[in-house]
N, C-alpha and C positions, 0 to 999 in steps of 0.2 A: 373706678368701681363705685367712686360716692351715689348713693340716690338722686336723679335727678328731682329738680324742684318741681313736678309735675306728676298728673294720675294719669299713668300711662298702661298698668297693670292688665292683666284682662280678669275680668270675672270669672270665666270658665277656664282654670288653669289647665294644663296639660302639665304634670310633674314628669320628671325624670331626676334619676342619680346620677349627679355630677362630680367628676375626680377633683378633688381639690391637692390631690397630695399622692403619695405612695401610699398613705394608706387611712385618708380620709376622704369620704365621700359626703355632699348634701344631697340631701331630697326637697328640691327646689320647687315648690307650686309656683314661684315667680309673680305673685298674688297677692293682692292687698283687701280683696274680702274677707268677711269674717268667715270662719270656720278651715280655711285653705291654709292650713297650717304647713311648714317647712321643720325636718330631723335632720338626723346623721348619722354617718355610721364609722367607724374605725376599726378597722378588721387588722389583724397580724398573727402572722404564726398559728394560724388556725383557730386564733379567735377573736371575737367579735361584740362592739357593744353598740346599742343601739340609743342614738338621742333624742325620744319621745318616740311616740307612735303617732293614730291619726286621729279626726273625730268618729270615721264610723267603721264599720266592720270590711266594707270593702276596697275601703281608701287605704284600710291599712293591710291587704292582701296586695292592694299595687304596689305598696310600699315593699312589701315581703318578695314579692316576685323580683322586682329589680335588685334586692339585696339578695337573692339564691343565685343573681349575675358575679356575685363577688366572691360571697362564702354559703356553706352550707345554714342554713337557717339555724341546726343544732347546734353551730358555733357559737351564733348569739348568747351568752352568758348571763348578759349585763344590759338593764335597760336602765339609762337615767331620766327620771320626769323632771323637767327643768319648771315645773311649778302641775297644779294637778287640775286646770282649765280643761275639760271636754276634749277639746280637739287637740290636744297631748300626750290625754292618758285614755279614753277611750277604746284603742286597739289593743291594749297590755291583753287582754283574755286571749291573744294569738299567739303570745311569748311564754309559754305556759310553764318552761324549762331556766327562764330568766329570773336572776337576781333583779327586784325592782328596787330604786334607790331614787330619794330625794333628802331635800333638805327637812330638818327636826319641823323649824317652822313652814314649811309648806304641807308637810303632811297634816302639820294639826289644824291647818286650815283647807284642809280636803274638804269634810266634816262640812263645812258652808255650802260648798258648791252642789248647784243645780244637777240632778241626775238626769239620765237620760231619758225617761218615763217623764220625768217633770216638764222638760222640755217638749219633747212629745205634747204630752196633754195640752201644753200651751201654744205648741203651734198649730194645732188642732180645732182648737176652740176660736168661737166669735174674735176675728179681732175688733174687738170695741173699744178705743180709747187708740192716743196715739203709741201708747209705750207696746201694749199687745201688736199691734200694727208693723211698729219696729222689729218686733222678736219674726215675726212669721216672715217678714220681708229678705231679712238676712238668715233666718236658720229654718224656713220651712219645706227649702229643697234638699234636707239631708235627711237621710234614712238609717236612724237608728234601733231599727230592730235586732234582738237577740242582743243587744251588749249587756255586760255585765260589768262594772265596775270593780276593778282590781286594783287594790291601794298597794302602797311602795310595802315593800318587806323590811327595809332598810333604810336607817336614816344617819344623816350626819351635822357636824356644825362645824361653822370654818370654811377651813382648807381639808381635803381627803385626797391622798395619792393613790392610784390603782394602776396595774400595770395590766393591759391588752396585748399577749404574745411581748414583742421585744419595745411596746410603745408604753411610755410614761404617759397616764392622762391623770387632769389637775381637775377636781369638782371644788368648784368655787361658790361657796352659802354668799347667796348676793343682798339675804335680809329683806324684808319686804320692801316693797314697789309696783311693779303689775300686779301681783298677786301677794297672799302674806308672807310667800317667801319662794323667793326666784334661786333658780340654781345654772351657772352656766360650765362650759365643757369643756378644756384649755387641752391643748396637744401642744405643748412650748417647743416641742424638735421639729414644729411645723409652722408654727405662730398662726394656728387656727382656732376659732373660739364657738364653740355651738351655742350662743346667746338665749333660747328662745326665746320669751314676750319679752324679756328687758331690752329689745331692741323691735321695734317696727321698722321697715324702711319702706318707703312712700308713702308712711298715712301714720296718724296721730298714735300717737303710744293710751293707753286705755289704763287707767290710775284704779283700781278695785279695790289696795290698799289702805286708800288715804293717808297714801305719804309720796308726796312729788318729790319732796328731797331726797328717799329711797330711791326712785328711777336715775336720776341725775348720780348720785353717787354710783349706780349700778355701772352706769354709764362709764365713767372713769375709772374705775374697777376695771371693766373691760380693756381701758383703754392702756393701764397700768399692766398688763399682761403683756405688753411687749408683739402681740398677734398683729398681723398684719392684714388678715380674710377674717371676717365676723358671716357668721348664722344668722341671720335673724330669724326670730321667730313665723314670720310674716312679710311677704315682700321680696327685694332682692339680693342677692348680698352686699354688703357693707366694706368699703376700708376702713382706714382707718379717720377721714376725712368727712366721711360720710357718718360714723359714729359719736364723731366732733359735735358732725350737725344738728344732731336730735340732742346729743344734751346740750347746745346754745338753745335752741328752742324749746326744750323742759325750762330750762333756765329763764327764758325771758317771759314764760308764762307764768311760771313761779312769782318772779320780781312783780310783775305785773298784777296777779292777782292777789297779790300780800296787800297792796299798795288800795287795791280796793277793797279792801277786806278792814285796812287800818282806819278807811276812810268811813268806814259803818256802810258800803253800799251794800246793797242786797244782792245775796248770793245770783238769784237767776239775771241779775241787770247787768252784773259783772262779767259771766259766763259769757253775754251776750256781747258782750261788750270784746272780750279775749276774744271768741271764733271770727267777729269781724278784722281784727288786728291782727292775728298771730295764725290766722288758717290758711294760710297762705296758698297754694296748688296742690297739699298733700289729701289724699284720699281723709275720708271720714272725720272733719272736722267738728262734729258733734261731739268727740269722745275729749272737748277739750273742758268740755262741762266736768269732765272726772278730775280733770288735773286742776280746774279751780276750785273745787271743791273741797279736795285736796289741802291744796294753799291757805282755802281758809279754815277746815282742821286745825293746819298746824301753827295757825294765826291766832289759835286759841280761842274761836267763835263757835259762840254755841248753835246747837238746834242746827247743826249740819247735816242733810241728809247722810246714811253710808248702806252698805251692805246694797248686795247686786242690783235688784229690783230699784231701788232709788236710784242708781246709776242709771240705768236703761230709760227710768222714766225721765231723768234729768237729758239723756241725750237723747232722745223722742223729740222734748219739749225744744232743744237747736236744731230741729231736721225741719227741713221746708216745710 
């Protein structure tokens, strides 16, 4: 089940719900583009929680339909946003009956993130410059009309135990990394983990937080759950080999760009310098501009680009 070392995904995914257990299922895009997000579900005893939703309004009515294959939609109780990115929390306006829950620090870096108007307008408009260019190239075939933004009702820190019908599920505060605070899914009587962004599989993990040694840690967190089948947010599923893999590779781009960083090079020289090194066959090698950036944050260099729009234009400026 590891990832292979190659971009083999399709771009136009076709998702379905796939059994992973007696009583966990994923919603598999099988996708390594942006916006082609992968959930889950854990249904028992008449009820049911759901792991993120989708980026738009109808992506997450597919979602919903294949989950009415399982249980009644008014089962759904429980949605967890395993961080609050567009394409995770954007369909919550269709769980209208749900508990929404994330982590303390993920919700309070909701508050940052681009709304869906914003994006709009931006893919809308002239793209002039390479970073505009980027945005419309990857999110200008999605259709977000009528969303409304619905933030989590509930939050936690830690570890939080919840019971689903006769199922123990474990919400794990993963602390920032992809975002300023990832949250993953544990079903320990199943050794299943709904990862979301803390995990990519076929294509570069994307650093938002400016902290790479949060991913890596995230990493082995997960890995420290004793699961056996990973979620990823993005991509295909994961063992536990495959989960191995990405954080060897947070890791050696970590080392790597500490090392340029100690050496006074310049951030964009370095950047460049990692995506030819460390890009190996995985989808979207630009996002590794986030993870050096990242590295040299935590290198204690000043006049580090951060916040979204710097990022996008950082991996603009690694795109052919």
């Amino acid at each position: 089940m590891s990832t292979p070392d190659l971009h083999s995904a399709s771009p136009t995914p076709a998702p379905a719900l796939r059994r992973l257990s007696d009583v966990t299922w994923a919603w598999m895009q099988d996708s390594d583009a942006w916006g082609y997000s992968n959930a889950g579900l854990i249904a028992s005893q008449g009820q049911a929680l759901l792991v993120d939703t989708q980026f738009t309004l109808g992506a997450t009515r597919q979602l919903l339909t294949a989950v009415e294959d399982v249980c009644p939609l008014d089962a759904v109780g429980t949605v967890v946003s395993t961080h609050q990115n567009g394409d995770h929390t954007w369909g919550n306006q269709l769980l209208p009956q749900a508990e929404i829950i994330t982590s303390a620090a993920g919700a309070a870096g909701g508050c940052h993130e681009m709304g869906p108007d914003q994006l709009t307008q931006l893919c809308r408009s002239p793209a002039e410059g390479k970073a505009p260019a980027y945005v419309v190239e990857h999110f200008g075939h999605f259709d977000f009309s009528d969303v409304t933004v619905i933030p989590p009702t509930r939050t936690f820190e830690g570890h939080e135990e919840i019971k689903i019908g006769g199922v123990v599920v474990e919400l794990i505060d993963l602390g920032a990394g992809h975002s300023a605070g990832d949250v993953a899914v544990h079903v320990p009587d199943h050794r299943v983990v709904f990862a979301g962004d803390a995990l990519f599989s076929g294509g570069h993990t994307i650093v938002w937080s400016g902290s790479v040694s949060g991913c890596i840690r995230a990493c082995q967190t997960l890995l420290d759950t004793g699961a056996e089948t990973f979620v990823p947010g993005h991509g295909t599923l994961l063992d536990r080999a495959g989960v191995a893999a990405v954080r060897d590779r947070l890791q050696a781009v970590a080392d790597a760009a500490t090392s340029y960083a100690q050496r006074g090079m310049p951030l964009a020289d370095a950047a460049r310098l990692i995506k030819t090194d460390h890009a190996g066959t995985w989808a979207h090698p630009e996002r590794l501009f986030t993870q050096t950036a990242a590295a040299y944050t935590e290198a204690g260099i000043d006049g580090v680009p951060s916040g979204t729009w710097a990022m996008v234009e950082g991996m603009a400026a690694l795109t052919p």
